[in-house]
PAZA-402469 format. One record per residue (C-alpha): residue in three letters; x negated, z, y. Coordinates in pm, 1 decimal. Example, Ala and Ser with C-alpha at 12.3 -4.5 7.8 and 13.67 -1.06 7.14 Angstrom:
2
+--------+----------+----------+----------+
: residu :       px :       pz :       py :
+--------+----------+----------+----------+
:    ala :  -1230.0 :    780.0 :   -450.0 :
:    ser :  -1367.0 :    714.0 :   -106.0 :
+--------+----------+----------+----------+
***
This chain:
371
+--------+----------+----------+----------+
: residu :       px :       pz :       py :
+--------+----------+----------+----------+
:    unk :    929.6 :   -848.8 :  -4793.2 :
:    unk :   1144.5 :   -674.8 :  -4516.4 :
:    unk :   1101.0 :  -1010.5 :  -4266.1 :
:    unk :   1213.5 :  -1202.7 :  -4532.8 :
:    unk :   1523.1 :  -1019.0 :  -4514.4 :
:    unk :   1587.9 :   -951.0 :  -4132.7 :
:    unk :   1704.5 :  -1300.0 :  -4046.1 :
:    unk :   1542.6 :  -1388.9 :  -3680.0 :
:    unk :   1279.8 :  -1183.8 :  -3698.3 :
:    unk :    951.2 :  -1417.0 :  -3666.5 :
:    unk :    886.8 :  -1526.6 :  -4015.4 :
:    unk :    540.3 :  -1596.9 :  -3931.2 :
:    unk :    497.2 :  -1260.4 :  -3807.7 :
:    unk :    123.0 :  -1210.9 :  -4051.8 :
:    unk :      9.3 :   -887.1 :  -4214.6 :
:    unk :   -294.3 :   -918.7 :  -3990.2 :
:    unk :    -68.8 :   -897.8 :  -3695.8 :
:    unk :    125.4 :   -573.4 :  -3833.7 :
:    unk :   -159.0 :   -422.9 :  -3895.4 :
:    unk :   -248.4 :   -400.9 :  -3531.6 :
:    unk :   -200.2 :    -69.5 :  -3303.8 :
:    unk :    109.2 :   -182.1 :  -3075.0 :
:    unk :     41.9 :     49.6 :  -2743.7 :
:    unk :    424.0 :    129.1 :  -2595.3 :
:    unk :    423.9 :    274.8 :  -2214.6 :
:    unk :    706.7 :    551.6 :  -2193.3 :
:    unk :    653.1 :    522.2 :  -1802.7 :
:    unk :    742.4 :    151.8 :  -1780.7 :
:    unk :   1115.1 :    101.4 :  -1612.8 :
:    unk :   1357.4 :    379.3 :  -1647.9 :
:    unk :   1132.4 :    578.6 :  -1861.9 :
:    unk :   1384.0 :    724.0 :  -2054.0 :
:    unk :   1432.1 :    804.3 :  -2401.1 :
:    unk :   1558.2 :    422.5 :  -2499.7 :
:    unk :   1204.6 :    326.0 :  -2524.5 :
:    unk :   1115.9 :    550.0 :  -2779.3 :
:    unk :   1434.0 :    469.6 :  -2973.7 :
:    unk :   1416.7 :    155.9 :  -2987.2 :
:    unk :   1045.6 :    112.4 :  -3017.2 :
:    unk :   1118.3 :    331.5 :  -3346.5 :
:    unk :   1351.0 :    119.6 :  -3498.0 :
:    unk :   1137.3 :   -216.0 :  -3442.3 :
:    unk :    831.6 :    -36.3 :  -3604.9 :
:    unk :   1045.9 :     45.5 :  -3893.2 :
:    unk :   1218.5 :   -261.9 :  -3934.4 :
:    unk :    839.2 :   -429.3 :  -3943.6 :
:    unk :    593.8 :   -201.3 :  -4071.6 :
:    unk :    460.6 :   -181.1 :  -3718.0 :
:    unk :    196.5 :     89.2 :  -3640.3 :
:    unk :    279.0 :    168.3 :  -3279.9 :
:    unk :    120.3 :    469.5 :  -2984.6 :
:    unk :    307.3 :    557.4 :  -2752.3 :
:    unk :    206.2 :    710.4 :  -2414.0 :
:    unk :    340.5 :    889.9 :  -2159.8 :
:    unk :    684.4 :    912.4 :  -2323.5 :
:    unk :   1011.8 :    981.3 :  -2136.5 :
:    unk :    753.5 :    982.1 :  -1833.2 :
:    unk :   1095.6 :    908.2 :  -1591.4 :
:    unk :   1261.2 :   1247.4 :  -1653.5 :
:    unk :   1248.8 :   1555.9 :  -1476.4 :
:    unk :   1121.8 :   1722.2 :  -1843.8 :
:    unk :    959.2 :   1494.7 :  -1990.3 :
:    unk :    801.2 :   1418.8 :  -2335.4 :
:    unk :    972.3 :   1460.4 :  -2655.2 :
:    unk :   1296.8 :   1639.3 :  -2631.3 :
:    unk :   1482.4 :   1807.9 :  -2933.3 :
:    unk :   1702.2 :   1476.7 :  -3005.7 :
:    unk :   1381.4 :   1257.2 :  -2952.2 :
:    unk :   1188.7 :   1437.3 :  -3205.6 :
:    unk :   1446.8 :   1436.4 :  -3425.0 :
:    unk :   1470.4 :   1062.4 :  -3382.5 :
:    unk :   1089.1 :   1017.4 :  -3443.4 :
:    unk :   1089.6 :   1238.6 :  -3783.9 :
:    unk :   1422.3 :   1055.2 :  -3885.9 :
:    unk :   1245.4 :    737.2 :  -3825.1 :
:    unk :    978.1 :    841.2 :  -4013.4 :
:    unk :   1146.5 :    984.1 :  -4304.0 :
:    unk :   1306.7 :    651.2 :  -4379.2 :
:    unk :    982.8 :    448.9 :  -4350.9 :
:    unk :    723.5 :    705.4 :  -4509.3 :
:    unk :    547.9 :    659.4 :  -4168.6 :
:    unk :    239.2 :    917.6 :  -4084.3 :
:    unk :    295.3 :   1089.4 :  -3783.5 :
:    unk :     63.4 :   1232.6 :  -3502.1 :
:    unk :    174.2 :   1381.7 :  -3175.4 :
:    unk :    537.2 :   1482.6 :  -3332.0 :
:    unk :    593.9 :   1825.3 :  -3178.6 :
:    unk :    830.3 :   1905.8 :  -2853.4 :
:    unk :    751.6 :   1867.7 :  -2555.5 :
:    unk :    469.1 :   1569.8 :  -2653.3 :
:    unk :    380.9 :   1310.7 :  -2450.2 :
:    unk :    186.4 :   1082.3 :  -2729.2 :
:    unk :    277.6 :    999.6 :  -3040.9 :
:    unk :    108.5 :    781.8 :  -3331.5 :
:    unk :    350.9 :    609.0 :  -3561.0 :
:    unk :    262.4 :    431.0 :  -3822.3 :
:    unk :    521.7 :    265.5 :  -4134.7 :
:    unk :    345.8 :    260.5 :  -4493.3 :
:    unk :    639.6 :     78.6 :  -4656.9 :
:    unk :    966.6 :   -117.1 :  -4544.6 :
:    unk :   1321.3 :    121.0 :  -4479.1 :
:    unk :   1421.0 :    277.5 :  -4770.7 :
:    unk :   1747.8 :    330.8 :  -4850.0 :
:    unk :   1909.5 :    660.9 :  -4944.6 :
:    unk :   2058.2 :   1018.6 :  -4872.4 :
:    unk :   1875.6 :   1163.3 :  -4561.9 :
:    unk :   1997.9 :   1490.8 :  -4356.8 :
:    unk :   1848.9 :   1556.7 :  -4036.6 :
:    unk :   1946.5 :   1850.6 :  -3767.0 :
:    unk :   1889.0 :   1795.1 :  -3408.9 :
:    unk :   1836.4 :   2243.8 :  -3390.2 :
:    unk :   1515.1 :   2191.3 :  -3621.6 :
:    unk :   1314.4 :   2042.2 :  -3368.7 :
:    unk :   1379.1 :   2312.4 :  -3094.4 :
:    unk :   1342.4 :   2743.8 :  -3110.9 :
:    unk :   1633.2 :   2837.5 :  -3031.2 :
:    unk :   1835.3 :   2560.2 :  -3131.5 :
:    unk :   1970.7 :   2261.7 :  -2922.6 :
:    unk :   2312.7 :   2016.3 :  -2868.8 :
:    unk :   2048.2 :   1659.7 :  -2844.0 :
:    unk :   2269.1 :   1389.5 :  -2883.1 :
:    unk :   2318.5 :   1289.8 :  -3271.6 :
:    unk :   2471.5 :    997.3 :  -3226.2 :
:    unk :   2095.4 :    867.0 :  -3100.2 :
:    unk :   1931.8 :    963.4 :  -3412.5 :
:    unk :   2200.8 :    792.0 :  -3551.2 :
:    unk :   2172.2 :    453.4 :  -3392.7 :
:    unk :   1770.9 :    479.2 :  -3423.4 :
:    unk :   1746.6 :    444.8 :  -3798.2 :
:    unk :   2086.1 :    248.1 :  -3828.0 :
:    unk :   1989.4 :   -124.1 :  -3827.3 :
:    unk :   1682.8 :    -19.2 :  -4029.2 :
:    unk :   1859.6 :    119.8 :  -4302.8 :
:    unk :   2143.2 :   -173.4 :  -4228.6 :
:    unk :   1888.3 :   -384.3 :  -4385.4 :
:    unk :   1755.5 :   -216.7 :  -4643.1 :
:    unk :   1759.3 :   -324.4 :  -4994.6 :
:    unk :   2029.9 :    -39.4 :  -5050.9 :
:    unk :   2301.1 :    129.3 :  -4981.2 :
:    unk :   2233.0 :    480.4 :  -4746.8 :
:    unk :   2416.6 :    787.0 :  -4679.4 :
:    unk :   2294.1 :   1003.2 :  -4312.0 :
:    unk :   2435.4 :   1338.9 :  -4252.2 :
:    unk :   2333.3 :   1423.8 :  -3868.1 :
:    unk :   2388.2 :   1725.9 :  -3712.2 :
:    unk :   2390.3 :   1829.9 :  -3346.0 :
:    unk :   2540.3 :   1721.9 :  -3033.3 :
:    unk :   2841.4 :   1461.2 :  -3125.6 :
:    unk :   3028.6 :   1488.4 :  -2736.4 :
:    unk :   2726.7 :   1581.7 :  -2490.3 :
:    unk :   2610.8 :   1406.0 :  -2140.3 :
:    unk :   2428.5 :   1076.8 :  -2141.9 :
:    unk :   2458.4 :    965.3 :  -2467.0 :
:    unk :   2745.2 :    767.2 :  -2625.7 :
:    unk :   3011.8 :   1013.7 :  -2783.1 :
:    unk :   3053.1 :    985.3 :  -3155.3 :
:    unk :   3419.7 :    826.4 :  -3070.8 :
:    unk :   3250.3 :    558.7 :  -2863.1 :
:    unk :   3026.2 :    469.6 :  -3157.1 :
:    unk :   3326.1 :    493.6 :  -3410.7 :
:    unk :   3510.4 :    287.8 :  -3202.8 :
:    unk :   3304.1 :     62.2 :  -3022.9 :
:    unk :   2962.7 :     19.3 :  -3111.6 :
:    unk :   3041.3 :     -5.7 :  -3515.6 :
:    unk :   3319.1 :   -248.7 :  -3543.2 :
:    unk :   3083.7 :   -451.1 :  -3293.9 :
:    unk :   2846.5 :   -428.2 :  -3517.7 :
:    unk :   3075.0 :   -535.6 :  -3816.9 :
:    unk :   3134.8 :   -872.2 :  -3634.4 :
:    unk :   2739.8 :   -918.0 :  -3662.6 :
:    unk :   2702.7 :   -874.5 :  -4036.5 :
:    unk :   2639.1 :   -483.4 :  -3986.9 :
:    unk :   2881.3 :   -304.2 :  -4195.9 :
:    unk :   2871.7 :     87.1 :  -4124.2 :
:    unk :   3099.8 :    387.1 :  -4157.4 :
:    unk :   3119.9 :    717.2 :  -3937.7 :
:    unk :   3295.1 :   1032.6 :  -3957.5 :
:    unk :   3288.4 :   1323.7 :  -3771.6 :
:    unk :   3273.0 :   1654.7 :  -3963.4 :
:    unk :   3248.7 :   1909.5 :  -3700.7 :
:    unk :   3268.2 :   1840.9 :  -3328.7 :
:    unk :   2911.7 :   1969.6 :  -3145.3 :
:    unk :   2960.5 :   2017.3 :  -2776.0 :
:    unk :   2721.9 :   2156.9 :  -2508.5 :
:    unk :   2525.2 :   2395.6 :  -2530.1 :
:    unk :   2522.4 :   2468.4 :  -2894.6 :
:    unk :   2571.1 :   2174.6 :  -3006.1 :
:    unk :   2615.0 :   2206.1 :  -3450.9 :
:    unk :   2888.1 :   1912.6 :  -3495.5 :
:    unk :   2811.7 :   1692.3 :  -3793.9 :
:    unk :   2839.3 :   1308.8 :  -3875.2 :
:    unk :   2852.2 :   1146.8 :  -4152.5 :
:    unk :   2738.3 :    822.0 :  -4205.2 :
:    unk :   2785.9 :    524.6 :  -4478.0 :
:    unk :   2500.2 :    222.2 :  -4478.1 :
:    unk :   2610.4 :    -25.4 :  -4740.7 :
:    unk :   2212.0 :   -183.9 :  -4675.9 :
:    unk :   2139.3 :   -560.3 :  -4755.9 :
:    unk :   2294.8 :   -689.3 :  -4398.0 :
:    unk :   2204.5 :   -993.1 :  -4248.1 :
:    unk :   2233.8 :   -985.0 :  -3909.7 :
:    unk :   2342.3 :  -1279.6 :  -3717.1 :
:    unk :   2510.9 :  -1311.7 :  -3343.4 :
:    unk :   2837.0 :  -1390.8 :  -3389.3 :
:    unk :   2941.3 :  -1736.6 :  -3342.4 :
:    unk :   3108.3 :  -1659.4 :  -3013.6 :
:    unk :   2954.4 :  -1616.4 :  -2714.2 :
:    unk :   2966.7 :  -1259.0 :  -2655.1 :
:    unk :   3082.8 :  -1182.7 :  -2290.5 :
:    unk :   3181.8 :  -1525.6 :  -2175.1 :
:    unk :   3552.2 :  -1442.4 :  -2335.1 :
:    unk :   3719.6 :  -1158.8 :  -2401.3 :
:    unk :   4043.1 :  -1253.1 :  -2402.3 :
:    unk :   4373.1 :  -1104.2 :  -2318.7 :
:    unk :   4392.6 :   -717.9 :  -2310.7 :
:    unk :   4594.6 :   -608.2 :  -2667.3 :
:    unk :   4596.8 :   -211.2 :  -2633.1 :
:    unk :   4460.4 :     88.2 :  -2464.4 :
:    unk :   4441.6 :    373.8 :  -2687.2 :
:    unk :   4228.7 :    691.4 :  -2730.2 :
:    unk :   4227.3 :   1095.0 :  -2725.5 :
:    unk :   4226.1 :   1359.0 :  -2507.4 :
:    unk :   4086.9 :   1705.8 :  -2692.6 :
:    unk :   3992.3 :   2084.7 :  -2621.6 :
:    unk :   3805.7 :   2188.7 :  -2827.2 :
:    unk :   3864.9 :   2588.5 :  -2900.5 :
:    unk :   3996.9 :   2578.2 :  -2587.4 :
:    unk :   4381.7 :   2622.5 :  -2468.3 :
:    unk :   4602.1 :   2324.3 :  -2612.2 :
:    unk :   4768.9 :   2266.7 :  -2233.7 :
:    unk :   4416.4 :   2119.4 :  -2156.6 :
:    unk :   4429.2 :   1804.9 :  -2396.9 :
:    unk :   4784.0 :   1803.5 :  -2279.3 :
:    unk :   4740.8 :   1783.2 :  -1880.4 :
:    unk :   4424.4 :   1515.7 :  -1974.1 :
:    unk :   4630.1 :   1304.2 :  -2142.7 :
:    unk :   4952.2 :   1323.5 :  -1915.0 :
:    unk :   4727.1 :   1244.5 :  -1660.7 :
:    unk :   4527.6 :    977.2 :  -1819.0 :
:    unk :   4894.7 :    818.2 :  -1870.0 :
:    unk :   5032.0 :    799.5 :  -1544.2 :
:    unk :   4751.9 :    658.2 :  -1394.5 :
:    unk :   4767.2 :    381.1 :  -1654.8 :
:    unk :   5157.3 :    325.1 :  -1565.8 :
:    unk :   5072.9 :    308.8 :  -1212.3 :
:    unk :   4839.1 :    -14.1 :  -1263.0 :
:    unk :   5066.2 :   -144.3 :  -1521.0 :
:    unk :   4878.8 :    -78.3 :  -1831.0 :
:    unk :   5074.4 :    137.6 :  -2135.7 :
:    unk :   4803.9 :    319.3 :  -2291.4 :
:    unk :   4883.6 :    551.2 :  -2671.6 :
:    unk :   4663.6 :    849.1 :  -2601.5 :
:    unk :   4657.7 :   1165.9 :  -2858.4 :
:    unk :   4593.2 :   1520.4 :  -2736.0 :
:    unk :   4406.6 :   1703.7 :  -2974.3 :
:    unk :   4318.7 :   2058.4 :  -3004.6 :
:    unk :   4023.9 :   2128.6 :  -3263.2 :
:    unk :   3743.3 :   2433.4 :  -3305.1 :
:    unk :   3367.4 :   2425.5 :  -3266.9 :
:    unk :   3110.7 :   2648.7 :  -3192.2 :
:    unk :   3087.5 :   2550.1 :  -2820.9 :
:    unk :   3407.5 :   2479.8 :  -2637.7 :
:    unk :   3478.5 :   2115.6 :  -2515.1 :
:    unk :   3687.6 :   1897.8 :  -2365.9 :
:    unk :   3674.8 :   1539.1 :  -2287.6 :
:    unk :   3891.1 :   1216.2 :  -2322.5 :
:    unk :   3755.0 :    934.2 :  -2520.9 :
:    unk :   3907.8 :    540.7 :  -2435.9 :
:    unk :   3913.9 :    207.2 :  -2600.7 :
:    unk :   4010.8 :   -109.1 :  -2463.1 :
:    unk :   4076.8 :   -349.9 :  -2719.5 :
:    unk :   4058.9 :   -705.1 :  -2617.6 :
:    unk :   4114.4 :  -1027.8 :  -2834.2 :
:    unk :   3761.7 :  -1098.8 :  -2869.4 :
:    unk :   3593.1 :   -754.3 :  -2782.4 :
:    unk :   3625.2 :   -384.1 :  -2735.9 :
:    unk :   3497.5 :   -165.4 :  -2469.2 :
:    unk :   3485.4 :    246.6 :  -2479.4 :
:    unk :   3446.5 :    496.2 :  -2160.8 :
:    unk :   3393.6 :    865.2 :  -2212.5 :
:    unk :   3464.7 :   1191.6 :  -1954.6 :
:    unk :   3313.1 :   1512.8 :  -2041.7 :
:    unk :   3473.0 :   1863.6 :  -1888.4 :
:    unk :   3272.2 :   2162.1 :  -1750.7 :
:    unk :   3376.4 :   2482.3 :  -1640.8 :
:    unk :   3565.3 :   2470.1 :  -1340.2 :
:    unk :   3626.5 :   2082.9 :  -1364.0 :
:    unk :   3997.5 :   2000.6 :  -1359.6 :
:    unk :   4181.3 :   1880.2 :  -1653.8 :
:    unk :   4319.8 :   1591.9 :  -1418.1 :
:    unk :   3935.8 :   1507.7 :  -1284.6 :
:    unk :   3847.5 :   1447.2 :  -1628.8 :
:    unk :   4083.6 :   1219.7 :  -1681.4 :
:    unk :   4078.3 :   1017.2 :  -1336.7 :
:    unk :   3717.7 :    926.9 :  -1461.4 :
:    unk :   3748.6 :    777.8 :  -1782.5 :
:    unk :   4018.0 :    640.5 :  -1633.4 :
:    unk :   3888.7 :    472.5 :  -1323.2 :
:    unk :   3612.7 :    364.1 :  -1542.9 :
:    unk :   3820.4 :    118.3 :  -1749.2 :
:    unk :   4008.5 :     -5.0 :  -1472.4 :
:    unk :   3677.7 :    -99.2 :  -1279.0 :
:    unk :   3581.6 :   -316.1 :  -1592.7 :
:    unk :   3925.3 :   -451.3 :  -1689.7 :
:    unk :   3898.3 :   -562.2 :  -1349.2 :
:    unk :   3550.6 :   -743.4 :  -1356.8 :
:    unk :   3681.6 :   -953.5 :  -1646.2 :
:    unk :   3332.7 :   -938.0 :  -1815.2 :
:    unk :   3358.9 :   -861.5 :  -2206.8 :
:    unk :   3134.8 :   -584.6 :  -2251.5 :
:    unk :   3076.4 :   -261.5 :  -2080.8 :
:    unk :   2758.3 :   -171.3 :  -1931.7 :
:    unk :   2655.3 :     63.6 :  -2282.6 :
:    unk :   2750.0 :   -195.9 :  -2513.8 :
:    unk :   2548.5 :   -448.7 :  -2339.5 :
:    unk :   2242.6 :   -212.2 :  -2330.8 :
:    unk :   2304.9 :   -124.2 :  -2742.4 :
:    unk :   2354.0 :   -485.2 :  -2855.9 :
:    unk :   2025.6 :   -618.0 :  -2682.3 :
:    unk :   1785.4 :   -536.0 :  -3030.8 :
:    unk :   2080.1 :   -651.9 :  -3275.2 :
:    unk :   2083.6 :   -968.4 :  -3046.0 :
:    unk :   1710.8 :  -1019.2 :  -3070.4 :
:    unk :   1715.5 :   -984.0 :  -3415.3 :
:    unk :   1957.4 :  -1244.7 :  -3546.3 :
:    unk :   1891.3 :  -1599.1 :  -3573.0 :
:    unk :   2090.7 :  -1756.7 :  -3348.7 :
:    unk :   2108.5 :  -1879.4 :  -2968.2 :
:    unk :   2373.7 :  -1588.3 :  -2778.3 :
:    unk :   2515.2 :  -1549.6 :  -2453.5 :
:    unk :   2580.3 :  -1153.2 :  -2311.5 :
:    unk :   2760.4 :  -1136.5 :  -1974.7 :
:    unk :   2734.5 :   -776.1 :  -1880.2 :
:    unk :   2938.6 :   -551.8 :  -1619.1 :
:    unk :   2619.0 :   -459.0 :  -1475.3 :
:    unk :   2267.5 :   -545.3 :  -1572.4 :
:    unk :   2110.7 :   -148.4 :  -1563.9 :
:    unk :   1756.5 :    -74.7 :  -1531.6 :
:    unk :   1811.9 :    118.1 :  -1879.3 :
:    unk :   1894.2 :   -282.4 :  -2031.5 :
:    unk :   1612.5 :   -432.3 :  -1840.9 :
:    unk :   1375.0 :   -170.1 :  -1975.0 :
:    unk :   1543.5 :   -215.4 :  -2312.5 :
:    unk :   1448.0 :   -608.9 :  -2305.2 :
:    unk :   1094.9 :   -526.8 :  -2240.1 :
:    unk :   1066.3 :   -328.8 :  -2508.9 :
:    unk :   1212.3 :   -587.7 :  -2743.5 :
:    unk :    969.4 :   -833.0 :  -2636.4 :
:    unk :    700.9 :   -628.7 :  -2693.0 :
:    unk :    780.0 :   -699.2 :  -3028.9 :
:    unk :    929.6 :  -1019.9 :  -3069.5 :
:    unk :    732.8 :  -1233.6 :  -2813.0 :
:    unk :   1003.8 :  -1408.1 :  -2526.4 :
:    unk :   1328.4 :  -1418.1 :  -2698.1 :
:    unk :   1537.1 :  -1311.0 :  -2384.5 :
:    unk :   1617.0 :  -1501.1 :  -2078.4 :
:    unk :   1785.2 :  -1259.6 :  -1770.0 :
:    unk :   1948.6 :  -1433.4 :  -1534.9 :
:    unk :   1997.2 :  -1094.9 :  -1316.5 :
:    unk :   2234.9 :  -1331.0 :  -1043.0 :
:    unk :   2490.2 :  -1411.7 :  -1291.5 :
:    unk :   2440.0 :  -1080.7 :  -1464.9 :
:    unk :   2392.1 :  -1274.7 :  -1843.3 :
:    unk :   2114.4 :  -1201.8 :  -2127.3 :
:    unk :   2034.5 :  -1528.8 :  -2340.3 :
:    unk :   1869.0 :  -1527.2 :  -2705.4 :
:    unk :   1691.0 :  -1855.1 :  -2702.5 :
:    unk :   1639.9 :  -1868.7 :  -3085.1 :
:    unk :   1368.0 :  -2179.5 :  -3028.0 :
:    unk :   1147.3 :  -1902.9 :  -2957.5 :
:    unk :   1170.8 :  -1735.7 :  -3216.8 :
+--------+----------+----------+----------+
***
């Protein structure tokens, strides 16, 4: 039985319950896509038939978008759930699991959902069916095409380098790699992804964001992508010298590589003794080189500077592997974003009240007594 396997998860958590229609508001908080996303994995993780209304009700177009639908079909695929609602540009959606995740190969493109195509974000899909398949009773291979470096979504370096080997410290194991680079607007880059299946997922023993230690390295890349090679170069020169200036030596690759759409960006880790954190900056046309980089740039400095252990993303994508391990954890976050909040709520919705917010001191506690 999947609960059985999913330590944390309320053991006591009856069929009868399960059975029953869980109604998810897409208006409540942000109103973003997170809400879907996460309610998605929950109901697949515990056969949870769930409606949701007034999805993505927050954003200036909203209902189901090309990377949401994709999310909700991948979701269903791995669950055998029935579907009602799933087309673009819905609003209300039925969902409903008829067996625990099962593990296997599973391909899923982001263009399918839209005429015409689309760049949606697939590192989302990605980390929607992730912990599901994390703890299925097998191992899982996900090819995932479409956007892998677009806006407002993490870039497939940050989950590489960031969000997985977090992950690994919580009994997650999970490989990425990036086949072909999919940039705004056309999107078609690939990922590849390795599930081994059969985690248990536990908070690790640490407190998460009460320590992070001393800083050990800044690294990262700077890439155009079938654009001019003096464009990773001037990022990454710039990128440099800034980091001199504040006394920080940072090993930063310029890259030149080919996709469909042209991109350019600079992707950073800081890698602490007890913790990484990643920060992303995207180029447009007519955006200087040396803009891109002050960004990503300033961004790490800002948090280095708070001397909090996880950046504001991280703290908003650990919040459901949190809930669902067994033990009592401590998050200190940078900043405590509606987006988390709303994330928290949605847990709950689920899990009954597993998270305490202390918004003053910016921390999320598991309480594991509640569980």
């Amino acid at each position: 039985m999947l609960l059985d396997s999913v330590p944390g998860l309320w053991y006591n958590y009856c069929y009868k319950e399960r059975e029953t229609m869980l109604v998810i508001d897409g208006a409540y908080g942000e109103g973003g896509g997170q809400i879907l996303r996460t309610t998605l994995s929950l109901a697949a993780l515990l056969t949870q038939p769930v409606r949701f209304e007034n999805i993505r009700a927050g954003r200036k177009n909203p209902g189901l978008a090309a990377q949401h639908l994709t999310a909700v079909r991948a979701a269903a695929s791995i669950c055998k759930a029935d579907l009602s609602g799933d087309r673009f540009g819905s609003a209300q959606l039925t969902f409903v699991p008829q067996s625990a995740p099962v593990p296997g190969c599973y391909q899923f493109d982001v263009a399918d959902a839209r005429e015409g195509g689309s760049a949606g974000a697939a590192t989302l899909v990605l980390q929607t069916i992730l912990l599901p398949l994390a703890v299925a009773n097998g191992p899982s291979e996900v090819t995932i095409k479409g956007g892998t470096h677009v806006p407002w979504s993490p870039s497939f370096h940050y989950i590489r380098d960031v969000y997985l080997p977090t992950l690994a410290n919580m009994g997650v194991s999970a490989t990425a790699t990036l086949t072909a680079w999919g940039w705004y607007p056309a999107g078609n880059g690939e990922i590849k992804a390795v599930i081994p299946g059969q985690a248990h997922i536990t908070a690790n023993c640490r407190e998460l964001g009460s320590e992070r230690g001393q800083l050990k390295k800044i690294s990262g890349v700077a890439v155009a992508s079938s654009l001019p090679a003096h464009i990773a170069q001037r990022i990454r020169n710039r990128a440099v010298n800034l980091f001199e200036q504040h006394g920080l030596p940072a090993t930063i690759e310029p890259q030149r590589v080919r996709s469909v759409s042209p991109g350019a960006g600079i992707f950073l880790v800081a890698e602490y003794e007890s913790g990484r954190a990643g920060f992303t900056a995207l180029g447009k046309k007519g955006k200087p080189s040396e803009q891109v980089a002050e960004e990503a740039v300033n961004a790490l400095l800002a948090f280095h500077r708070s001397g909090t252990a996880l950046d504001e993303h991280l703290t908003d994508q650990l919040i459901l592997p949190m809930a669902l391990s067994k033990q009592p954890a401590l998050l200190a976050a940078q900043r405590l974003s509606t987006h988390t909040l709303t994330n928290i709520n949605v847990v709950q919705q689920f899990l009954g009240p597993v998270v305490t917010v202390d918004e003053a001191s910016q921390q999320i506690r598991f309480n594991a007594k509640n569980r």
